[in-house]
C-alpha positions as CSV (number, residue, x, y, z in Angstrom):
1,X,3.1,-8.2,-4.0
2,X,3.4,-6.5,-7.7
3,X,6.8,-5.3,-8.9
4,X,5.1,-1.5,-8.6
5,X,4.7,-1.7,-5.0
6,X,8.0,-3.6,-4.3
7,X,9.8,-1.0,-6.1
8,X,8.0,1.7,-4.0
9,X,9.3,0.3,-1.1
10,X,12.6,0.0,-1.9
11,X,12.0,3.7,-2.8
12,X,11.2,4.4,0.5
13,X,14.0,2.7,2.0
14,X,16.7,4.3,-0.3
15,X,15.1,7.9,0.5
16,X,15.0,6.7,4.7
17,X,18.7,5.5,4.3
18,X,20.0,8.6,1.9
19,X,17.8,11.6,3.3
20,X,16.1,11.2,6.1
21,X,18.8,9.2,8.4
22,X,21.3,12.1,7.7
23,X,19.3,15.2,8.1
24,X,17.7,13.3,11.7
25,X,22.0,12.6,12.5
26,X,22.6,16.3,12.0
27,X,19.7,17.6,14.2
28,X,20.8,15.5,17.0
29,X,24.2,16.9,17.1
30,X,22.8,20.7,16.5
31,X,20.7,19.0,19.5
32,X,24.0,18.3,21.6
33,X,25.5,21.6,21.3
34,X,22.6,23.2,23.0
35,X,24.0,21.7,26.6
36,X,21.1,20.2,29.2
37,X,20.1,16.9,27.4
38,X,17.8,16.1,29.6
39,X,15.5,19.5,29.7
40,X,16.4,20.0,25.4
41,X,12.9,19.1,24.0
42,X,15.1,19.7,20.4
43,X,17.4,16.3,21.5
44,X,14.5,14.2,22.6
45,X,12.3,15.0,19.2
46,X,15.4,14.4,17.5
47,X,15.7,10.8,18.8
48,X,12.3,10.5,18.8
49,X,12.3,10.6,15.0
50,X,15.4,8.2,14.6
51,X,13.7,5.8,16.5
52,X,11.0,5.7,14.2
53,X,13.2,6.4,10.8
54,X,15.2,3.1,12.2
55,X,11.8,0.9,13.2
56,X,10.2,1.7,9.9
57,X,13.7,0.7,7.6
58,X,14.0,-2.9,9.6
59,X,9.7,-3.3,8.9
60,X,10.4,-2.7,5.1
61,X,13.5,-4.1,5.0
62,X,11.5,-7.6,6.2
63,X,8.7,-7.2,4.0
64,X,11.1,-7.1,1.3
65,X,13.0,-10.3,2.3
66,X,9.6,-11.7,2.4
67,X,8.1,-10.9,-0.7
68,X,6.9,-12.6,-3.3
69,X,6.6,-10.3,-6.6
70,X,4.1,-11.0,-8.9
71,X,4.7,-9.5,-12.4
72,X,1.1,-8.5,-13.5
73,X,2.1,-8.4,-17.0
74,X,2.5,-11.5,-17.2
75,X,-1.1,-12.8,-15.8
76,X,-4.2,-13.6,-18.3
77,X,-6.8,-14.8,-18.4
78,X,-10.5,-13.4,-17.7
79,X,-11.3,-14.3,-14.5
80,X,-9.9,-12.3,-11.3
81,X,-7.4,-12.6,-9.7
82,X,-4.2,-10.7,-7.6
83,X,-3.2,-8.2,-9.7
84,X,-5.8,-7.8,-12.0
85,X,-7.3,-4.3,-12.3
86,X,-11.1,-4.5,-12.6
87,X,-13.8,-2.2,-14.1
88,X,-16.8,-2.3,-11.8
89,X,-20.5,-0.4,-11.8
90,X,-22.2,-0.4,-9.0
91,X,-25.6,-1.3,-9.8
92,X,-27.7,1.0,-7.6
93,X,-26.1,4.5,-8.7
94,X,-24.6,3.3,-11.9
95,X,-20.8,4.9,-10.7
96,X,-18.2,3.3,-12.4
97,X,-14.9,2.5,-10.2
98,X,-11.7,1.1,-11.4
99,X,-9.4,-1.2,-8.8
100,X,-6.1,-3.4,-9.0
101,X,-6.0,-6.2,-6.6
102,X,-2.6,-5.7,-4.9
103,X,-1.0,-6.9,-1.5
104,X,-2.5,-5.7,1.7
105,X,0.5,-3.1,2.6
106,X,0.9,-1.8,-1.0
107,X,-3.1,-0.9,-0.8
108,X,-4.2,2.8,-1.5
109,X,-7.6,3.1,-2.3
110,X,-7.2,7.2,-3.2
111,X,-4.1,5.2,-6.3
112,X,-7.2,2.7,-7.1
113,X,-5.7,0.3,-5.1
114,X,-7.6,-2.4,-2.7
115,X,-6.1,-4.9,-0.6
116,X,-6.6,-8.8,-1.4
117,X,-8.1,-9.0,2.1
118,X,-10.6,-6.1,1.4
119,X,-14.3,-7.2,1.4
120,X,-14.5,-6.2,-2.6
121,X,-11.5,-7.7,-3.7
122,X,-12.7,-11.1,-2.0
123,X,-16.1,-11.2,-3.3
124,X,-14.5,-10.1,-6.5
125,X,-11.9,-13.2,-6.6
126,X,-12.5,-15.6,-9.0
127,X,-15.7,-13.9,-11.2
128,X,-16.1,-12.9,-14.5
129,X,-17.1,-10.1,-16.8
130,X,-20.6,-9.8,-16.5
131,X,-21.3,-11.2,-13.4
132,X,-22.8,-9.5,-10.2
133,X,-21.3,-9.8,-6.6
134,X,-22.8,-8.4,-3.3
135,X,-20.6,-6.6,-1.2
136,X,-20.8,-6.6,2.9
137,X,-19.9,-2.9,3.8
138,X,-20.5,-0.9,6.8
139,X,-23.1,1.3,5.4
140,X,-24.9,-2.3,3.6
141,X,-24.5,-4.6,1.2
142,X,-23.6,-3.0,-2.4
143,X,-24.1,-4.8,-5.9
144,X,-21.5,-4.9,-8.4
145,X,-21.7,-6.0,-11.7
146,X,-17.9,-6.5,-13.5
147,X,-17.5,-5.0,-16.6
148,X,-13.8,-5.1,-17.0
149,X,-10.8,-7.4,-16.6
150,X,-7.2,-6.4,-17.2
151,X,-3.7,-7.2,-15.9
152,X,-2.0,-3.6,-17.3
């Protein structure tokens, strides 16, 4: 994973621990003081939403114990590779698009960012500037030619 997305998800674990755990704590005992547990929609929503605040801290919590953080400043070179952020035109329509190569849960294509495991980013492993690749998507195959190779 790149240092960018580890650091977003220890983001999202301090702002699980420090915000939402609290504020989810205090509706469950607003919750309480309504009486009837088992008819207080209020109580169940409430626990509902720890349940998943809880799940969702222990599933970053291991991908963080897990990682491996690649510091994409550090990388050269001009082929590509994870963590390189790649100018491509597809050669059909001539639209440019600009992607980083990250980890699969660190992925957002809206942030121009694919996963390594996307169909792009594996026919784009290990090219060149200048050189085409075909593309298996659902709506065909596309054809991109590289134009651009950074680690930013």
């Amino acid at each position: 994973m790149t240092a960018g997305g580890y650091e977003r998800l220890e983001e999202e674990i301090k702002h699980l621990k420090s915000i939402e755990r609290p504020a989810v704590i205090k509706q469950i005992a607003e919750a309480r003081e309504h009486g009837d547990l088992s008819e207080n929609a209020e109580y169940h929503a409430a626990k509902e939403r720890q349940g998943f605040i809880e799940g969702r801290v222990m599933e970053l919590e291991d991908k963080i114990s897990r990682a491996e953080v690649i510091d994409v400043s550090k990388l050269t070179g001009s082929t590509v590779k994870f963590g390189a952020t790649v100018t491509v035109v597809d050669e059909d329509t001539d639209e440019e698009n600009r992607y980083q190569i990250v980890g699969d849960f660190e992925a957002d294509v809206k942030e121009g960012r694919i996963s390594i495991s996307s169909p792009i980013a594996r026919s784009l492993i290990g090219k060149s500037v200048g050189d085409s690749v075909e593309v298996a998507t659902p709506g065909g195959g596309r054809s991109y030619e590289i134009l651009k190779v950074e680690f930013v």
